[in-house]
mmCIF file of the N, C-alpha and C atoms, coordinates in Angstrom:
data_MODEL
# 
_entry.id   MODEL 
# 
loop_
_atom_site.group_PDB 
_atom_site.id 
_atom_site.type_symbol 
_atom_site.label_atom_id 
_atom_site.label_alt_id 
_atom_site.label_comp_id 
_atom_site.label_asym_id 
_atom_site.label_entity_id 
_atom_site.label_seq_id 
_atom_site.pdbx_PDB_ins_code 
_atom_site.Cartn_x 
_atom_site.Cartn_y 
_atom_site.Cartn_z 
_atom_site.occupancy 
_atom_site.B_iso_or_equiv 
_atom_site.pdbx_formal_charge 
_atom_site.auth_seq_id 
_atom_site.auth_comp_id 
_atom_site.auth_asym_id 
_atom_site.auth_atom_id 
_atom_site.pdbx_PDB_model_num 
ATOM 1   N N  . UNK A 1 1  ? 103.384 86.770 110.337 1.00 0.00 ? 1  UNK A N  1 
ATOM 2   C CA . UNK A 1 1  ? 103.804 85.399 110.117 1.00 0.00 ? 1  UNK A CA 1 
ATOM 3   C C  . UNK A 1 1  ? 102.592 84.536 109.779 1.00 0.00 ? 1  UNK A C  1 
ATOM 4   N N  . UNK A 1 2  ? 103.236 83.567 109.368 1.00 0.00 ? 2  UNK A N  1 
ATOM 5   C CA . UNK A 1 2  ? 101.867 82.427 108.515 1.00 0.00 ? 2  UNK A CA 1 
ATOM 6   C C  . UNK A 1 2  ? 101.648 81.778 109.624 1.00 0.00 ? 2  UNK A C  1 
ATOM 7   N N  . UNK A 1 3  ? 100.286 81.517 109.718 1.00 0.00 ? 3  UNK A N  1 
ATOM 8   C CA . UNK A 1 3  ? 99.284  80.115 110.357 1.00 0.00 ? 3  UNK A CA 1 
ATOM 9   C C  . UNK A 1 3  ? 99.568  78.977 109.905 1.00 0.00 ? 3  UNK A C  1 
ATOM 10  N N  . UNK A 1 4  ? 99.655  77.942 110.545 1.00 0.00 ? 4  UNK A N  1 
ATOM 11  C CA . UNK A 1 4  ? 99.579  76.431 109.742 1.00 0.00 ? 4  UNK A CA 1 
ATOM 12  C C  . UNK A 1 4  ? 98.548  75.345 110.803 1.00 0.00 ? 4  UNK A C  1 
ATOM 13  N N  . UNK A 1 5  ? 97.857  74.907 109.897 1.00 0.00 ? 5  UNK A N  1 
ATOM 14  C CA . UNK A 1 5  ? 96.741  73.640 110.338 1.00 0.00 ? 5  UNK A CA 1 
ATOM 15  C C  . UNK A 1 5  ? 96.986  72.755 110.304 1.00 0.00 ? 5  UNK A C  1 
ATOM 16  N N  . UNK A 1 6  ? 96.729  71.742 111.461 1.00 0.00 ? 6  UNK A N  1 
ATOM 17  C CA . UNK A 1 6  ? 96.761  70.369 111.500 1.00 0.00 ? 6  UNK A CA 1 
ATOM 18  C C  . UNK A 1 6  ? 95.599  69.863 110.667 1.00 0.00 ? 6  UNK A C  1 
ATOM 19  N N  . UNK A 1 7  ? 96.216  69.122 109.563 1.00 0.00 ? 7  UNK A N  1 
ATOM 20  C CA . UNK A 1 7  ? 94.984  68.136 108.555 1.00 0.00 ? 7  UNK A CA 1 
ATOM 21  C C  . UNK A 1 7  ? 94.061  67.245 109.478 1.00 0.00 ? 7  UNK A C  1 
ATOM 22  N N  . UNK A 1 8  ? 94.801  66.641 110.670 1.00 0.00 ? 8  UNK A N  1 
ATOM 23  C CA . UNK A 1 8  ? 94.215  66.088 111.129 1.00 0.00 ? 8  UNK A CA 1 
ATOM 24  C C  . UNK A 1 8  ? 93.190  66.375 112.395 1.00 0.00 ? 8  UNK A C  1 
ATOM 25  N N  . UNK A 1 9  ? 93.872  67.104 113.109 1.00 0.00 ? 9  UNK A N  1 
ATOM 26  C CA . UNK A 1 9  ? 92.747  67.360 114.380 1.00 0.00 ? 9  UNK A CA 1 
ATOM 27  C C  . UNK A 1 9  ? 92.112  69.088 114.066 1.00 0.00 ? 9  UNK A C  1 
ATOM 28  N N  . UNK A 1 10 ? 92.931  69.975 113.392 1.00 0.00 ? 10 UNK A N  1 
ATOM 29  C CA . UNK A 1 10 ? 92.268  70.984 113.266 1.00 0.00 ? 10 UNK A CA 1 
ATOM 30  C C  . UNK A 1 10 ? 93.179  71.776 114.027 1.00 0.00 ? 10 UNK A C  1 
ATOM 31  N N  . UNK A 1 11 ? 94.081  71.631 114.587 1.00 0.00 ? 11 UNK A N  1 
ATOM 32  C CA . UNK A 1 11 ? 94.998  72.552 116.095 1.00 0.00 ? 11 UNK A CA 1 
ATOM 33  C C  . UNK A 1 11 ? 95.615  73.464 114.925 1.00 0.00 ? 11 UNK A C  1 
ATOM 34  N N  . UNK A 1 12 ? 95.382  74.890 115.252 1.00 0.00 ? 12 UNK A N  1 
ATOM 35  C CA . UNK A 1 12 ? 96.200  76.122 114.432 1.00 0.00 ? 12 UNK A CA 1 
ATOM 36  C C  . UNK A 1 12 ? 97.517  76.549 115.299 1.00 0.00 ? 12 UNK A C  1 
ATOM 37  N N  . UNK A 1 13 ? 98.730  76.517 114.228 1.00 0.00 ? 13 UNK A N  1 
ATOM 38  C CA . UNK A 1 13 ? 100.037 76.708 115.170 1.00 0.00 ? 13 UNK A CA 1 
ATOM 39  C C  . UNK A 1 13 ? 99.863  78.471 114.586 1.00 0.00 ? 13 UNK A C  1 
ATOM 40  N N  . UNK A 1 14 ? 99.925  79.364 115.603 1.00 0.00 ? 14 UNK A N  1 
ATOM 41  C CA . UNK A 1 14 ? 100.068 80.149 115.463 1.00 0.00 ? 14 UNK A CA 1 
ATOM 42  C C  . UNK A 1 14 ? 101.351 80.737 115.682 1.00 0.00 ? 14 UNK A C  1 
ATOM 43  N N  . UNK A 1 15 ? 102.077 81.470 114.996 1.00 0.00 ? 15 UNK A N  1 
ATOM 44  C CA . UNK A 1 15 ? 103.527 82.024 115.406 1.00 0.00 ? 15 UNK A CA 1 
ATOM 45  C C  . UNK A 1 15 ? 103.982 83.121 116.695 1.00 0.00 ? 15 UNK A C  1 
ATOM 46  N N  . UNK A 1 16 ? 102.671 83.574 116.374 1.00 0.00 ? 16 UNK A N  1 
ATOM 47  C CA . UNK A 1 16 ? 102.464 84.461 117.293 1.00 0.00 ? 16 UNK A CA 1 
ATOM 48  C C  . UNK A 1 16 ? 102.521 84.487 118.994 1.00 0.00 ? 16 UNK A C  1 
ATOM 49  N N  . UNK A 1 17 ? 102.030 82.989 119.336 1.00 0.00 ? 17 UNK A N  1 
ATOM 50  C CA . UNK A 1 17 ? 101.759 82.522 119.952 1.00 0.00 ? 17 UNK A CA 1 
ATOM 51  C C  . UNK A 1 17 ? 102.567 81.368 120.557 1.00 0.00 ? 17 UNK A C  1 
ATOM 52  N N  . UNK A 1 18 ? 103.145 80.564 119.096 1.00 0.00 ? 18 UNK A N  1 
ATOM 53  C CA . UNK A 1 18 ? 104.296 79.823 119.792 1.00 0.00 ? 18 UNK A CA 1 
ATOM 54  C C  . UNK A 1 18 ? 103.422 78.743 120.324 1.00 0.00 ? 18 UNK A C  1 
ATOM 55  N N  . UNK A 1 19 ? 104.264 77.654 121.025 1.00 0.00 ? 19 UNK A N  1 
ATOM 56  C CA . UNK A 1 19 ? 104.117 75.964 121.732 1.00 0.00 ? 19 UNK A CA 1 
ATOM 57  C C  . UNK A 1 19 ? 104.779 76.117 122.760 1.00 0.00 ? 19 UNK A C  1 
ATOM 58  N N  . UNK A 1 20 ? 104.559 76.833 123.700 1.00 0.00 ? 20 UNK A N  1 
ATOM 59  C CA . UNK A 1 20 ? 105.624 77.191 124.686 1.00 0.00 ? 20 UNK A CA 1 
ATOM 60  C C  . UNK A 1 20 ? 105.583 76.052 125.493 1.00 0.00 ? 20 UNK A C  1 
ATOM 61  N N  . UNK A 1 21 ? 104.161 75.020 125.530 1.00 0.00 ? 21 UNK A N  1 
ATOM 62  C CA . UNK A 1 21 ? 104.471 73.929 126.392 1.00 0.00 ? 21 UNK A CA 1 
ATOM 63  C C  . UNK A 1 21 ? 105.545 72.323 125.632 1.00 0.00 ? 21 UNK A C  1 
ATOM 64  N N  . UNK A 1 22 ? 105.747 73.035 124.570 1.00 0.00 ? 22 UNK A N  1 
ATOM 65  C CA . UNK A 1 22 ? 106.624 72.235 123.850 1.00 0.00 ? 22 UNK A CA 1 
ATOM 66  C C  . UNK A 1 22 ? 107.891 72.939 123.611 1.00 0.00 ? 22 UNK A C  1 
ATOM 67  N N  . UNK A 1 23 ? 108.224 74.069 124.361 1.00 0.00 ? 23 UNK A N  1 
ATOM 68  C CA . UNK A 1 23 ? 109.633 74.627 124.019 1.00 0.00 ? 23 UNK A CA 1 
ATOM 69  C C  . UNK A 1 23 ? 109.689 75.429 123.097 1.00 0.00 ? 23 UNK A C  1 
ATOM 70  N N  . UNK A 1 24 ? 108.318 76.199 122.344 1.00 0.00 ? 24 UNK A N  1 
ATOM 71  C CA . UNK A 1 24 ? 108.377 76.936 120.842 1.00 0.00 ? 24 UNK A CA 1 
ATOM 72  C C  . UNK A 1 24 ? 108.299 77.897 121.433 1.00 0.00 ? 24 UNK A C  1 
ATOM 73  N N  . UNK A 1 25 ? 108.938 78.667 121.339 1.00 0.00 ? 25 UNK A N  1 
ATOM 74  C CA . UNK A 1 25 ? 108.998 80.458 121.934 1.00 0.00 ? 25 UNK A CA 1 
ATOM 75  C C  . UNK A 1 25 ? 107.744 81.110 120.770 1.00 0.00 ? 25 UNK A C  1 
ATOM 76  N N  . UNK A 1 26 ? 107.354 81.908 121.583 1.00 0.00 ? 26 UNK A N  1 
ATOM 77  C CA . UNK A 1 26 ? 106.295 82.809 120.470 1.00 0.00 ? 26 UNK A CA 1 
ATOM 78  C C  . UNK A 1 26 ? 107.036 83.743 119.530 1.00 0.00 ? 26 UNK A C  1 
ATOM 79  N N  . UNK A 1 27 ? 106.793 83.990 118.287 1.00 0.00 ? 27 UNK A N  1 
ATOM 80  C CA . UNK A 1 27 ? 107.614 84.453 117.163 1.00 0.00 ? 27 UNK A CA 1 
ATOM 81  C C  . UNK A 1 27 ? 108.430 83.255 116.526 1.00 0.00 ? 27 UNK A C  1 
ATOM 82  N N  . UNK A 1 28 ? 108.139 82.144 116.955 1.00 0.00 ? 28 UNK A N  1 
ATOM 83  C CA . UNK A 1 28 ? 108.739 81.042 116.130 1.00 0.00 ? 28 UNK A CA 1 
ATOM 84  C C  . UNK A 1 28 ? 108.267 81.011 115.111 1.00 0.00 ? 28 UNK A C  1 
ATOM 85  N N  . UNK A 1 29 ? 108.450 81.098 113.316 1.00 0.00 ? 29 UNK A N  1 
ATOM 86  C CA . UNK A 1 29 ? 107.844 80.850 112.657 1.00 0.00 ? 29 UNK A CA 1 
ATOM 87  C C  . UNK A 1 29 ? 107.942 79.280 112.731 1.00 0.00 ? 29 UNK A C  1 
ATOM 88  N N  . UNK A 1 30 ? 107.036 79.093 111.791 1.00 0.00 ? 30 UNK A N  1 
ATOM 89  C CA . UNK A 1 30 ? 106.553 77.233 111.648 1.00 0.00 ? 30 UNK A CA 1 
ATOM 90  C C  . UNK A 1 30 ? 107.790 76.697 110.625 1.00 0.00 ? 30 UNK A C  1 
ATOM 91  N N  . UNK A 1 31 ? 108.420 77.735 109.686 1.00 0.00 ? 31 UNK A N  1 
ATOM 92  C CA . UNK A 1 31 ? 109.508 76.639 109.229 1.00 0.00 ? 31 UNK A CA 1 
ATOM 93  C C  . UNK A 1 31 ? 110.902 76.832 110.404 1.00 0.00 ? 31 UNK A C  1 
ATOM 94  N N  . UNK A 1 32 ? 110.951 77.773 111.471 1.00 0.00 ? 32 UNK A N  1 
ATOM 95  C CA . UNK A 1 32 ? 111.502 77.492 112.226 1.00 0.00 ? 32 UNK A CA 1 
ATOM 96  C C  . UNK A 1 32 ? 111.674 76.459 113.485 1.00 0.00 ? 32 UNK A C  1 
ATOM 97  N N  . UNK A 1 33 ? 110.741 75.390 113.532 1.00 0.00 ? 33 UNK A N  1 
ATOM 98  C CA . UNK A 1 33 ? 110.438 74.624 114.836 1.00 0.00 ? 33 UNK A CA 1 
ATOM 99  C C  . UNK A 1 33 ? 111.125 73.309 114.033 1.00 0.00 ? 33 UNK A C  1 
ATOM 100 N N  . UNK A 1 34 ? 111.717 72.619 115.282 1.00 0.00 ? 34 UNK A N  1 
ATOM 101 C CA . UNK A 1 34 ? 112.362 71.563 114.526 1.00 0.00 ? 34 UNK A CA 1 
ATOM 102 C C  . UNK A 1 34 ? 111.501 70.373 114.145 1.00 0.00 ? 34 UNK A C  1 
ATOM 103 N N  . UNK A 1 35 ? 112.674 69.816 113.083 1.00 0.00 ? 35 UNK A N  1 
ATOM 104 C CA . UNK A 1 35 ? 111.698 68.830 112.297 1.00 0.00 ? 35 UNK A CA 1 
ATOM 105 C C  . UNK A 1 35 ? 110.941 67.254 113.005 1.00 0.00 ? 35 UNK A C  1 
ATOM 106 N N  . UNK A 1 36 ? 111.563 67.757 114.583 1.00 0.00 ? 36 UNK A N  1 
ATOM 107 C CA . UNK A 1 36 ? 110.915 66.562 115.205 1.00 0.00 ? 36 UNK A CA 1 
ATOM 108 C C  . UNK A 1 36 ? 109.581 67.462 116.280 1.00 0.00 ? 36 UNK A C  1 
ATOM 109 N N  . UNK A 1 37 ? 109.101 68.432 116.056 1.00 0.00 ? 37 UNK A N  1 
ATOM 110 C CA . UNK A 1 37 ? 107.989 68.398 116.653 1.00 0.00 ? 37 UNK A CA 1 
ATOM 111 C C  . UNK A 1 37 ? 106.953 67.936 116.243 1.00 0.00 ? 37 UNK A C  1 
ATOM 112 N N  . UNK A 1 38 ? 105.985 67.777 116.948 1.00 0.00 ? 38 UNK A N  1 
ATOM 113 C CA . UNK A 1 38 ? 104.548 67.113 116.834 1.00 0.00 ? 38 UNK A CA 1 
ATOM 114 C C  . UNK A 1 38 ? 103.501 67.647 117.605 1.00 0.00 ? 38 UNK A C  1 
ATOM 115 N N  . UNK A 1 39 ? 102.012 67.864 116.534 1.00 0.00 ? 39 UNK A N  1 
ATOM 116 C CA . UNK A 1 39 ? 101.014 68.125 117.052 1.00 0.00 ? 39 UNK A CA 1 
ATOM 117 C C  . UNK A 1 39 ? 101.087 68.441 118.643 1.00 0.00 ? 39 UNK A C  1 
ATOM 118 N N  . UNK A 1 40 ? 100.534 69.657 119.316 1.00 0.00 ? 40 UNK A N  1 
ATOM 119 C CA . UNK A 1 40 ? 100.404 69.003 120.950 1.00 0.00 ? 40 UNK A CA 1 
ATOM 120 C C  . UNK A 1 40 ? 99.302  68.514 121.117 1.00 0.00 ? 40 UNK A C  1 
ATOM 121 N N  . UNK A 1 41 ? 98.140  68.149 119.691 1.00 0.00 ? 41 UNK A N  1 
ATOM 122 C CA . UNK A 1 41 ? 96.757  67.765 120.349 1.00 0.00 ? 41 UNK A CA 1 
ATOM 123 C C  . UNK A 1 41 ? 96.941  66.138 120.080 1.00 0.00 ? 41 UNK A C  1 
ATOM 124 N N  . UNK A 1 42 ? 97.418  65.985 118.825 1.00 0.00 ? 42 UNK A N  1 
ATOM 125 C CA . UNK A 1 42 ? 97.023  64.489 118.342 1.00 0.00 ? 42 UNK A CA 1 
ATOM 126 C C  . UNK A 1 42 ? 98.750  63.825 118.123 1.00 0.00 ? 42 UNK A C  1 
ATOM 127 N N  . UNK A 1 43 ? 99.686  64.547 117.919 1.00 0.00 ? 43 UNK A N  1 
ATOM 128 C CA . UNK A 1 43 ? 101.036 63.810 117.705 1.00 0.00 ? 43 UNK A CA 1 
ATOM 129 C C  . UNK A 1 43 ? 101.429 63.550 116.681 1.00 0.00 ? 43 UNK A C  1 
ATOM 130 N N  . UNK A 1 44 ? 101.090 64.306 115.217 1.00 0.00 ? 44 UNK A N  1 
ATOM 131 C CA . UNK A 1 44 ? 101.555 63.908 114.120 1.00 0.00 ? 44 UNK A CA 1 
ATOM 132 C C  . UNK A 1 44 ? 102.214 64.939 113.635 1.00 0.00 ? 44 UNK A C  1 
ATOM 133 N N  . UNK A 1 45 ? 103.299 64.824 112.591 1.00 0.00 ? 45 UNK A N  1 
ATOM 134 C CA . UNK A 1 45 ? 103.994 65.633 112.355 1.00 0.00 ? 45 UNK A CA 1 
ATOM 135 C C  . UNK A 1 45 ? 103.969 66.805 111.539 1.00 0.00 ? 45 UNK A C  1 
ATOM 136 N N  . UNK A 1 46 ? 105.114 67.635 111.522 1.00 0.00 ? 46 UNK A N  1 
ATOM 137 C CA . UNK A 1 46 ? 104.762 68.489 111.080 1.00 0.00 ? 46 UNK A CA 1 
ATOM 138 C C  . UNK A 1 46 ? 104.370 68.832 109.071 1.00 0.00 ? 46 UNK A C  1 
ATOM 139 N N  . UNK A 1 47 ? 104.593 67.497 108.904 1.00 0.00 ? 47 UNK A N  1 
ATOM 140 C CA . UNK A 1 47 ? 104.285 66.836 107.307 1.00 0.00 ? 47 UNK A CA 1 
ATOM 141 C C  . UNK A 1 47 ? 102.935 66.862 106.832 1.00 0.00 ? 47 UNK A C  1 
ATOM 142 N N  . UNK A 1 48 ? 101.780 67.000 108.642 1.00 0.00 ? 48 UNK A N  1 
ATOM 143 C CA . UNK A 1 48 ? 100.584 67.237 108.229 1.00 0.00 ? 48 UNK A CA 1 
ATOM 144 C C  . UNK A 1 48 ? 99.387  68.298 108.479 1.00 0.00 ? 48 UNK A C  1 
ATOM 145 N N  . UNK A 1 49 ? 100.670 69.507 108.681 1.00 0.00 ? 49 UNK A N  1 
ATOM 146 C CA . UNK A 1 49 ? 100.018 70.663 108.598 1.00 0.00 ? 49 UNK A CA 1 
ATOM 147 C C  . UNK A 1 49 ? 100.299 71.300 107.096 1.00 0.00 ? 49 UNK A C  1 
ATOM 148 N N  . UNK A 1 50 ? 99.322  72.061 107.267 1.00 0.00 ? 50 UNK A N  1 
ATOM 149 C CA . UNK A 1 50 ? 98.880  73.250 106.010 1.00 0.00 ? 50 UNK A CA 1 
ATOM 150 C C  . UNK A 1 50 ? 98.969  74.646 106.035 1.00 0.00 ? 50 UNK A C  1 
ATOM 151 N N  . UNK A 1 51 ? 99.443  75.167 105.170 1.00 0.00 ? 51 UNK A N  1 
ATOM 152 C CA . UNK A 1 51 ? 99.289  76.847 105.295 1.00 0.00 ? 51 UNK A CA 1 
ATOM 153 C C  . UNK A 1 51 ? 98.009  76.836 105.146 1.00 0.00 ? 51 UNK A C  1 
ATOM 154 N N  . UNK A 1 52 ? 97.522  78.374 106.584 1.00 0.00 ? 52 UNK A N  1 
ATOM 155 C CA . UNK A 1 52 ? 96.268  78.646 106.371 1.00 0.00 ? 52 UNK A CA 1 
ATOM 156 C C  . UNK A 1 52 ? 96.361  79.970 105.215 1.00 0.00 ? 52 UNK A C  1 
ATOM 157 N N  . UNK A 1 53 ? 95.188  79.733 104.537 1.00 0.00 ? 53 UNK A N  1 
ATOM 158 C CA . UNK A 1 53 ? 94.982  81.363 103.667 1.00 0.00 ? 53 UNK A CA 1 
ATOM 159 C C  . UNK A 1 53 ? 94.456  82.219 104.250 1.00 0.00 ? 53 UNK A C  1 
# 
């Protein structure tokens, strides 16, 4: 599964790994998390992450 970066603080959502303190089970991919999560470092959405290469 793909990596995605926060533009802004740098926080890597890994899929692998999941947001479990936000309810993201690990194996979540990133177009699977809903469209109201946010950063857990800085709070911005998910409009300002990036696929990593």
């Amino acid at each position: 599964m793909k990596k995605y970066v926060c533009e802004v603080c740098g926080y890597v959502y890994d899929p692998a790994l999941g947001d479990p303190d936000s309810g993201i089970e690990p194996g979540t991919a990133f177009d699977d998390i809903p469209d109201d999560w946010v950063c857990p470092l800085c709070g911005v959405g998910k409009d300002d992450f990036v696929l990593v290469d």
